[in-house]
C-alpha positions as CSV (number, residue, x, y, z in Angstrom):
1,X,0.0,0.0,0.0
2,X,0.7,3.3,-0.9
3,X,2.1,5.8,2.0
4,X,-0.1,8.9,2.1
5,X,0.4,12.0,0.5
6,X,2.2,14.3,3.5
7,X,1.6,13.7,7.2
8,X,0.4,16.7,9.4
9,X,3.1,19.2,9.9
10,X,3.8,18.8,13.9
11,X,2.6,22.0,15.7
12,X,6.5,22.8,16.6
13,X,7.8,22.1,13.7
14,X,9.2,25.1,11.5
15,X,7.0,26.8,8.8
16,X,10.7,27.7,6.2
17,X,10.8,31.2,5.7
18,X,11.1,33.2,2.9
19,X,14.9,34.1,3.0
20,X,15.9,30.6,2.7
21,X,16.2,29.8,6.2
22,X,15.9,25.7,5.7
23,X,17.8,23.1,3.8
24,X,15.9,20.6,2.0
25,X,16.9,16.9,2.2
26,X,14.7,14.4,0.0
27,X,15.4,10.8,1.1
28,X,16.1,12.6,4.9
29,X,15.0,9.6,6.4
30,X,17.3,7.1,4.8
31,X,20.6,5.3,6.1
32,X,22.9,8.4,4.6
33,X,20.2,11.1,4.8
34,X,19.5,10.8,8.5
35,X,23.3,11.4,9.3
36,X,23.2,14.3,6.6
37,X,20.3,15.7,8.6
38,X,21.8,14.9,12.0
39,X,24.8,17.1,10.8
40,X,22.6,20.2,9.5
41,X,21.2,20.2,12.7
42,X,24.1,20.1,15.0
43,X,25.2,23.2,12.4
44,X,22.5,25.1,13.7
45,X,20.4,24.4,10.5
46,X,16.6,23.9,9.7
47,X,16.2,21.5,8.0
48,X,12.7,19.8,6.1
49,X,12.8,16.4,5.1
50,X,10.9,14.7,2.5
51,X,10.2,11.0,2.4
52,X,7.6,8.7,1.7
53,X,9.5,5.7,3.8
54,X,9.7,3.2,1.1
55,X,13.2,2.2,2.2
56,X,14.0,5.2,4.9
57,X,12.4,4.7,8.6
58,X,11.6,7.2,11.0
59,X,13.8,5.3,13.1
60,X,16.3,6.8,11.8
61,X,15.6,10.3,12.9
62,X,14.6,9.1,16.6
63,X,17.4,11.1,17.8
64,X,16.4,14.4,15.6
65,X,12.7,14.2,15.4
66,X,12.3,16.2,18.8
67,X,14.0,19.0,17.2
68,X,12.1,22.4,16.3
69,X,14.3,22.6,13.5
70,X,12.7,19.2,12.1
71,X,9.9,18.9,10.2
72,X,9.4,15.7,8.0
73,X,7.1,15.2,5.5
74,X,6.2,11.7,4.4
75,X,5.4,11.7,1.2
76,X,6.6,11.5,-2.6
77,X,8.5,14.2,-4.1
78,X,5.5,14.4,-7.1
79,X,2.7,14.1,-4.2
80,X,4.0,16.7,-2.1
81,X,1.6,19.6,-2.4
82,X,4.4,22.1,-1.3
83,X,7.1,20.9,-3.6
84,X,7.5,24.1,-5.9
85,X,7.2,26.4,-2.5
86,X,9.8,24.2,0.0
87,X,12.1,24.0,-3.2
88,X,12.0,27.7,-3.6
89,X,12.4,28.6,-0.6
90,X,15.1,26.9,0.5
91,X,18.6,28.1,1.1
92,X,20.2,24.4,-0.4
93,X,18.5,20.9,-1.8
94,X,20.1,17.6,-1.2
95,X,18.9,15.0,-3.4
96,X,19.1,12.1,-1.4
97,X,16.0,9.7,-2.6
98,X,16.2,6.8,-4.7
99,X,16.0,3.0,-4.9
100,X,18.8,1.1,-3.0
101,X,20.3,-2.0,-2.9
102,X,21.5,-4.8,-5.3
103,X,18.5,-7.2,-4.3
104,X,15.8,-4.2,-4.6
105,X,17.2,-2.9,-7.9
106,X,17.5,-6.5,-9.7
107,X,13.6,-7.6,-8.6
108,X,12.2,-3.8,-9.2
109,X,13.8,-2.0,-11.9
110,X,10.6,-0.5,-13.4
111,X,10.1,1.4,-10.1
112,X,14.0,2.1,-10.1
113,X,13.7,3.4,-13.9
114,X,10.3,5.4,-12.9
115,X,10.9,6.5,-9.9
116,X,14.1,8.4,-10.0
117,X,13.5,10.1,-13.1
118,X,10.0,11.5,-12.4
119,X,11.0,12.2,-9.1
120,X,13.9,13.8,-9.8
121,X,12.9,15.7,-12.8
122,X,10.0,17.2,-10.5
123,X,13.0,18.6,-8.0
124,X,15.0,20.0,-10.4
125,X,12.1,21.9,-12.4
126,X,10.7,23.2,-8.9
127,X,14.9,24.1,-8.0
128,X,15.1,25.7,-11.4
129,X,12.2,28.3,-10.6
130,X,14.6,30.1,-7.8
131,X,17.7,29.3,-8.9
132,X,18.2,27.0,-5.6
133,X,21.6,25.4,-5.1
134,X,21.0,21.2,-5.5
135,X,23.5,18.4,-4.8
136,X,22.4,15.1,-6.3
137,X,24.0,11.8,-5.1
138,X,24.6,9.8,-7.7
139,X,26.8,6.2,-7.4
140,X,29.8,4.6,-8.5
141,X,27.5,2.4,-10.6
142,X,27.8,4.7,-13.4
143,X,30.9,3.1,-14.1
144,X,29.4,0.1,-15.5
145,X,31.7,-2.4,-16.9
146,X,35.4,-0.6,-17.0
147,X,38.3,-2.4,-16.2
148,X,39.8,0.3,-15.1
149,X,42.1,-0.3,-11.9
150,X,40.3,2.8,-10.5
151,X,37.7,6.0,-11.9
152,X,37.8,9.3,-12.5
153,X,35.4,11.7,-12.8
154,X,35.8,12.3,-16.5
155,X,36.3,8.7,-17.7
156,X,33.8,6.9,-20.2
157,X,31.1,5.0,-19.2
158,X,30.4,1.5,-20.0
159,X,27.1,-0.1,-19.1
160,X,25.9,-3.7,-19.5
161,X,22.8,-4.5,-21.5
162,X,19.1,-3.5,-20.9
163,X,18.3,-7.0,-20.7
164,X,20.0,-7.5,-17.5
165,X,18.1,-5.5,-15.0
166,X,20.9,-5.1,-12.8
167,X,22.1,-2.6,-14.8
168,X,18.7,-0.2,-14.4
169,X,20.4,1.5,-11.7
170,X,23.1,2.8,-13.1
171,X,21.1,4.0,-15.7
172,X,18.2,5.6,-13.9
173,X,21.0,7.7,-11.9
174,X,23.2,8.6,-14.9
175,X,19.9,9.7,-16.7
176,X,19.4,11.7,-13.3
177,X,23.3,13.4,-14.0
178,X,22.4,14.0,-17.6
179,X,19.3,16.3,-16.7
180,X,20.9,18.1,-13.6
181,X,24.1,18.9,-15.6
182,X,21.5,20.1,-18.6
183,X,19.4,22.3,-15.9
184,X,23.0,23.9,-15.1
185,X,23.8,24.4,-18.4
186,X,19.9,25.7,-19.9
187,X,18.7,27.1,-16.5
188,X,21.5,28.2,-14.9
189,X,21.0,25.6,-11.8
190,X,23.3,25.7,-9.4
191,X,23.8,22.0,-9.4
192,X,26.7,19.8,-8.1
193,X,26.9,15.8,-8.4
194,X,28.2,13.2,-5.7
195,X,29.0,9.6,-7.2
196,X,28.9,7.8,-3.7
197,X,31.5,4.6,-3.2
198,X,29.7,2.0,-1.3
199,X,28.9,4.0,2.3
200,X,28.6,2.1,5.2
201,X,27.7,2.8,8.6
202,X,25.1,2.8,11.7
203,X,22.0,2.7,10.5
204,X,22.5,0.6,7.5
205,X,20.5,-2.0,6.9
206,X,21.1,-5.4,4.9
207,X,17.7,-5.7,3.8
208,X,18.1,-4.6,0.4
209,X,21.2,-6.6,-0.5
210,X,24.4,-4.0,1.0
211,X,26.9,-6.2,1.8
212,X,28.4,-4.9,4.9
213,X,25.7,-5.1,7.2
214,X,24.6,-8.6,6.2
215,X,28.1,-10.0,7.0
216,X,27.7,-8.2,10.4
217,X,24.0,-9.6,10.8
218,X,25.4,-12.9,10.1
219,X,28.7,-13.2,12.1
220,X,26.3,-11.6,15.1
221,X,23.7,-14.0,15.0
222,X,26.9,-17.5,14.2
223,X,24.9,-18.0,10.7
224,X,27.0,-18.6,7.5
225,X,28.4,-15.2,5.8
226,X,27.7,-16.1,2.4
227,X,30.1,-14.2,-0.6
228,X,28.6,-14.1,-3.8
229,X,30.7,-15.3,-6.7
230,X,34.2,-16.1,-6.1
231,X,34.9,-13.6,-3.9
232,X,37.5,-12.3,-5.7
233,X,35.6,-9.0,-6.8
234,X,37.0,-5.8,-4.7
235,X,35.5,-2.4,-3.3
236,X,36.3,0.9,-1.3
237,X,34.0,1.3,1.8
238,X,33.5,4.9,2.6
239,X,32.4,5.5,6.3
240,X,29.4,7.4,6.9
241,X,30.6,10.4,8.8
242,X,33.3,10.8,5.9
243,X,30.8,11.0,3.3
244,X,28.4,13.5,5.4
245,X,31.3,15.5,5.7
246,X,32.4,15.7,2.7
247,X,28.6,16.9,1.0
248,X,28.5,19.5,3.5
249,X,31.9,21.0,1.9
250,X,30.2,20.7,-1.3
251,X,27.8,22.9,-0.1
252,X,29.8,25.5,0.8
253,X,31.9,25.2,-2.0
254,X,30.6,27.4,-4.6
255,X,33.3,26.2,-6.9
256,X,32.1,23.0,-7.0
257,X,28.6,24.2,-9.0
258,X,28.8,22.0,-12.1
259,X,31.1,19.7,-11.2
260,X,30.7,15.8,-10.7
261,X,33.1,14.2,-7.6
262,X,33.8,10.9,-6.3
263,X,33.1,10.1,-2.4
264,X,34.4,7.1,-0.9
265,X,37.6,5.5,0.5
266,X,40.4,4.3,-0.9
267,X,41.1,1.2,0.5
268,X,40.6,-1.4,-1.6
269,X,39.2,-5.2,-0.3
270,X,38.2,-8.1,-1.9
271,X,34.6,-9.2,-0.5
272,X,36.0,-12.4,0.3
273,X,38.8,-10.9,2.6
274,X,35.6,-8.4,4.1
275,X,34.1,-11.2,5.3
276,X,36.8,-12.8,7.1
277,X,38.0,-9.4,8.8
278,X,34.3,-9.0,9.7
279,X,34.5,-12.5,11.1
280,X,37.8,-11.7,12.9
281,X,36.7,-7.9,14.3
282,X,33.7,-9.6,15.9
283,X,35.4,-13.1,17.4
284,X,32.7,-15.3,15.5
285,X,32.7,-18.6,14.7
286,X,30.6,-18.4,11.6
287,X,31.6,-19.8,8.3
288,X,31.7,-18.2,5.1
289,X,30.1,-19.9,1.9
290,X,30.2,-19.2,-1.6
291,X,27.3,-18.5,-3.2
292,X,27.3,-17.9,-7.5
293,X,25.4,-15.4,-8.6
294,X,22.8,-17.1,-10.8
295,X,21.5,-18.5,-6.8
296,X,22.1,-15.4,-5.3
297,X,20.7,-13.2,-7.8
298,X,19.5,-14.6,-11.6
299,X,21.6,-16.4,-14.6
300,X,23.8,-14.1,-16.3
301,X,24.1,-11.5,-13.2
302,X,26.8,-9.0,-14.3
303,X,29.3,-7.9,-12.1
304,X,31.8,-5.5,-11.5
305,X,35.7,-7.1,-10.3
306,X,36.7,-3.6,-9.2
307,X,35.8,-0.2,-8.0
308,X,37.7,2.0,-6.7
309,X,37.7,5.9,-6.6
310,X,40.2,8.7,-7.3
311,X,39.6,11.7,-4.5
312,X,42.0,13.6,-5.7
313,X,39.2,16.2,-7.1
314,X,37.3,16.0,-4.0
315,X,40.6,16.5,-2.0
316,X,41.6,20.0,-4.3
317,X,38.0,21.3,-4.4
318,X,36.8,21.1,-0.3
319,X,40.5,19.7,1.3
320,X,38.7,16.5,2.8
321,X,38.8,13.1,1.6
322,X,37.4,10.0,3.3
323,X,40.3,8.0,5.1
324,X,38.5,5.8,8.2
325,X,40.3,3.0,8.1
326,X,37.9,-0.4,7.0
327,X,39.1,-2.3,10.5
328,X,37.7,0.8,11.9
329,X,34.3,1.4,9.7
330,X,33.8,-2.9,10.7
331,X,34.1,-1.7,14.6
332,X,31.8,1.2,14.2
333,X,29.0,-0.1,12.0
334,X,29.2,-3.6,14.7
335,X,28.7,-1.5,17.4
């Protein structure tokens, strides 16, 4: 069932002002939104959240909802009767929402496909009426299929076939770059684009397929950490807190307007080796299993052996780059 339109603004909540006294987060709710929100917060910010909780939870702002800088609306960007008005009247606009997770993607990729273009193509038209300043997160999926031993900003894109759905993703949010960088260009947006590397964290959930949090889950509970493939395939993990960090520089960076950057760490892991230091960190006596990907996933399931930033634009544009060490990020997400 459908989650209603917009809940009832609470009576403390913040009516935003007209010179741009709130930040808009869309997706507020989610696993890297609520930390985003957290952080505007503790900066003094006020901050308006839209979600309609398909994969967020309010759980996730139990420690913020209290705050008369809060107010959350649950609801669709294209249902929310205030869009155009909350959009203009903002100060910034992080464009959090959107499908996650392998597992959600593979088994829903008309909703991906649907979903994140409408939704998207509603912000950036309501963004475009007062020139507001928008951030969109996009991921390292837009890489596709490169070999490359790591990616820059302004490499080429290779992506699989339409027939494989896992590949609807990457599409829906390089569609979603295509139309913020023409708004820039044709509407003078103010627009800058985060390709996200695999963040982990508190908070995340393995529901949907991430990886991290399912090996926790598992080594917790003594049940078998199952690896899909052979294993062999490697990623960067970037903590959280790093990544927060690192879209609030954007923010501030006016320089950055137009300009696409890579978030996430730099140290590279196979998943194979992930699951035994996840096994080791927590002093479980689980088991890991191999599992090929036409079980875990369907036949001909496409995936990438690498993927691994370059920072170096991130580091010369806001002077931050995310370094938690992965023993560390294991610790911290655990806990």
């Amino acid at each position: 069932m459908n989650p209603p339109a917009a809940t009832p603004t609470p009576p403390t909540a913040p009516k935003p002002g007209k010179d741009g006294a709130h930040i808009l987060v869309t997706g507020g709710a989610g696993f890297i939104g609520s930390h985003l929100v957290e952080r505007l917060l503790n900066d003094g910010k006020t901050v308006v959240v839209i979600d309609d909780l398909s994969t967020g939870s309010l759980d996730n702002l139990s420690a913020a909802k209290s705050n008369p800088r809060l107010r959350i609306i649950q609801s669709k960007i294209c249902d929310c009767p205030e869009m155009a008005e909350l959009a203009a009247q903002a100060e910034f606009i992080f464009h959090l929402a959107a499908t996650v997770g392998v597992d959600l993607v593979v088994k829903s990729a008309l909703h991906v496909l649907e979903a994140s273009f409408n939704e998207t193509q509603i912000l950036l038209r309501a963004a475009a009426q007062n020139s507001t300043p928008l951030l969109l997160t996009s991921t390292s999926e837009v890489y596709g299929k490169s070999a490359k031993p790591e990616f820059s900003e302004d490499d080429d894109l290779l992506i699989g076939p339409p027939g494989q759905s896992r590949w609807s993703y990457a599409c829906s949010k390089l569609t979603d770059e295509f139309l913020a960088l023409a708004y820039a260009r044709e509407k003078n947006l103010p627009v800058t684009i985060a390709r996200l590397f695999n963040t982990v964290g508190p908070r995340q959930t393995g529901r949907y397929g991430m990886v991290l949090p399912r090996f926790i889950a598992a080594a917790q509970s003594g049940g078998p950490l199952k690896v899909f493939g052979d294993g062999a395939q490697s990623r960067c993990f970037g903590f959280v807190h790093d990544v927060v960090e690192a879209l609030v520089r954007l923010q501030k960076c006016p320089q950055a307007r137009g300009e696409i950057f890579n978030i996430g760490g730099t140290e590279e892991v196979s998943i194979l080796e992930l699951a035994q230091l996840v096994v080791a960190a927590l002093g479980s006596k689980s088991k890991i299993e191999l599992i090929p990907y036409d079980q875990a996933y369907a036949p001909g399931f496409d995936d990438m052996r690498r993927r691994k930033p370059r920072v170096e634009k991130l580091e010369r544009f806001v002077k931050f780059k995310p370094q938690t060490p992965l023993r560390e990020i294991i610790r911290l997400t655990a806990r």
